[in-house]
N, C-alpha and C positions, 0 to 999 in steps of 0.2 A: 590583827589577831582577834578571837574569839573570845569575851568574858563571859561569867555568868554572876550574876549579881543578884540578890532576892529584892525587894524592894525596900526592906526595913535598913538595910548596907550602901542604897546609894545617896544618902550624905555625904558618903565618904569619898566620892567620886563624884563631886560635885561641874565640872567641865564636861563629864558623861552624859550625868544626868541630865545639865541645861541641854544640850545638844539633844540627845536624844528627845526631852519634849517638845523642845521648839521645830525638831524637823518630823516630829511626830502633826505639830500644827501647821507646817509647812505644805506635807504631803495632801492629810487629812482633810483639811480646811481650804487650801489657799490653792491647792491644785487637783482634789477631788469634788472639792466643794459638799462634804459631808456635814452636817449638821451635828456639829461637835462643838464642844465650848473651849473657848482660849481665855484663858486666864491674864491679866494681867502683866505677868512675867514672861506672856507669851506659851505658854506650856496650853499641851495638848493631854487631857488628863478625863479621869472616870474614876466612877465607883469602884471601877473592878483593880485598879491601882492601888486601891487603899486595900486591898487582903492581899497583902505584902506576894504578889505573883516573883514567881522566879522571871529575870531579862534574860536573853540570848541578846549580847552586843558585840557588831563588829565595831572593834576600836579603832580606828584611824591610827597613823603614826602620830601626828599630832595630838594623839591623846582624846578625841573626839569622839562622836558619835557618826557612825558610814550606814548603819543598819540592823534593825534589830528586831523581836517577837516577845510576844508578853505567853507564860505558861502557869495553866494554873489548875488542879486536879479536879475533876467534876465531881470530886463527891463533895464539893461548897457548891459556891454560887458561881457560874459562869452565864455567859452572856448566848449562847445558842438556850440552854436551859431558862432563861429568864425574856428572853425577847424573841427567839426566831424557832420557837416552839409549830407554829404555823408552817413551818419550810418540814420539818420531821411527822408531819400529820399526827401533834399531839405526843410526840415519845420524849422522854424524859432520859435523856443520857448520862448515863450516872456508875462508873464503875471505879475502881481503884486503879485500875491499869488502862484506862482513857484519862489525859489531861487534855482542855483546851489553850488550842493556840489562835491567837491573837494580835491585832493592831501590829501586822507583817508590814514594815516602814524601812522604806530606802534615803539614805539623806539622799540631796541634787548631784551631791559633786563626791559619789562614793565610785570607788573601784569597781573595774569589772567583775565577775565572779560572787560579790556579797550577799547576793540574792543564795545561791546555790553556798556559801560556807554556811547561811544560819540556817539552812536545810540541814545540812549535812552534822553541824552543831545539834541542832533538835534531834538528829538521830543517836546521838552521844549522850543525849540526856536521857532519853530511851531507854538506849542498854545498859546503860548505866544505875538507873532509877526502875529498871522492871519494868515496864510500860508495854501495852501491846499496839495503843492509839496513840494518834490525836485527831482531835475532832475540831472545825473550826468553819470560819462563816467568810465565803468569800465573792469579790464582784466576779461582774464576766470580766476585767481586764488581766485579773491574775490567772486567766486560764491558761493565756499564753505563757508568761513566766513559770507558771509549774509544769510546761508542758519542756521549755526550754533547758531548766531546770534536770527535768529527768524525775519527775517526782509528783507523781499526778496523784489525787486523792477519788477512793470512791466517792461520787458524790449521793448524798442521801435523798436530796429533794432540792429544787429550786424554784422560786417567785420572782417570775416576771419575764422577760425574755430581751434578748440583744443585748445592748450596755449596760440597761438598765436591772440583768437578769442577778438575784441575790440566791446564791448557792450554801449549802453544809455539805462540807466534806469530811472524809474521813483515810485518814494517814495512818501508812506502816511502813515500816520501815527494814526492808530483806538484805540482806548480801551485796545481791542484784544492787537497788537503787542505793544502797553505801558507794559501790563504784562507780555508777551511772554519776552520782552528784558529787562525790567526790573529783571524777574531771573533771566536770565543766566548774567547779569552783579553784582549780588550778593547786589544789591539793593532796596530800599524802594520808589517807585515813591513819598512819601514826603520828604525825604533828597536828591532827584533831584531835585525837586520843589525847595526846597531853597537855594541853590547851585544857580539856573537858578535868583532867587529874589532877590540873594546878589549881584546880579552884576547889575538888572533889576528894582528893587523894584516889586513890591504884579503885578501894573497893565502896562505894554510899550503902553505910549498912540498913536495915531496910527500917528500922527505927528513926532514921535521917533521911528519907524519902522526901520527904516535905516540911521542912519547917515554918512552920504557920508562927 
């Protein structure tokens, strides 16, 4: 199932959270080979964790961590704005209705479809939250995944080329690609809906858009 958890609330889910940073360092480190730091406890972690981001987690039945994305409103500090300024020729993306998404992590041993539920979950957060984007920084190996997906992003600019190629894109979210990712994630755009409600209630008034 889908949670959504802000970051100042996963103490409280502490089996989540281990899970999630250690296959955050898993992914990151140990089979992308990204220049990322591992903590002691094993956790894969950043600055941008500490401005309490909203998670998208698929939960395992075992109560675990299967896959998840880091979301956080560009009008703070996000990480295309602060580091991959170079890929946008200089522009500064910055609206209320653009959030960056982030540190998009599969555990080793998750279900089919998880890739395509936290898609289809970020779209619930969306329409739910008023959002008309997301904007967000990705390799060339997640081309194929968003392409699989159903859920490709325009891409703004990229550096470098082949494997090595670093992209910004930028995501929305229509009718269309709700049903496109809702199949191939093997589910019912109403058991996303309440999944997104249980954590949200029916309406996020727009004064709760973001709790910082």
């Amino acid at each position: 199932m889908i949670r959504y958890i802000y970051a100042n609330d996963l103490d409280q889910e502490p089996k989540l959270r281990d899970s999630m940073f250690r296959d955050r360092a898993d992914q990151f480190k140990a089979r992308l080979g990204w220049k990322v730091a591992v903590d002691a406890k094993g956790y894969e972690r950043d600055e941008y964790d500490d401005l309490n981001p909203l998670y998208v987690i698929w939960q395992k039945p075992c109560g675990s961590h299967g896959g998840s994305m880091r979301l956080l409103p560009t009008t703070g500090r996000t990480m295309v704005n602060d580091h991959f300024k170079d890929i946008t020729d200089g522009v500064h993306i910055e609206s209320p209705l653009i959030w960056e998404c982030t540190r998009f992590c599969l555990a080793r041993d998750t279900a089919p479809g998880t890739a395509a539920a936290l898609m289809l979950a970020g779209g619930e957060v969306m329409n739910g939250f008023g959002l008309r984007h997301y904007v967000g920084v990705f390799d060339a190996r997640m081309v194929r995944i968003y392409r699989l997906i159903g859920a490709q992003p325009d891409v703004l600019g990229t550096s470098g080329s082949g494997r090595d190629a670093i992209s910004v894109g930028l995501w929305e979210f229509t009718p269309e690609s709700q049903a496109r990712v809702a199949a191939r994630a093997g589910l019912s755009p109403s058991v996303s809906r309440q999944w997104f409600e249980a954590a949200f209630g029916a309406a996020v008034p727009i004064a709760q858009h973001y709790a910082a």
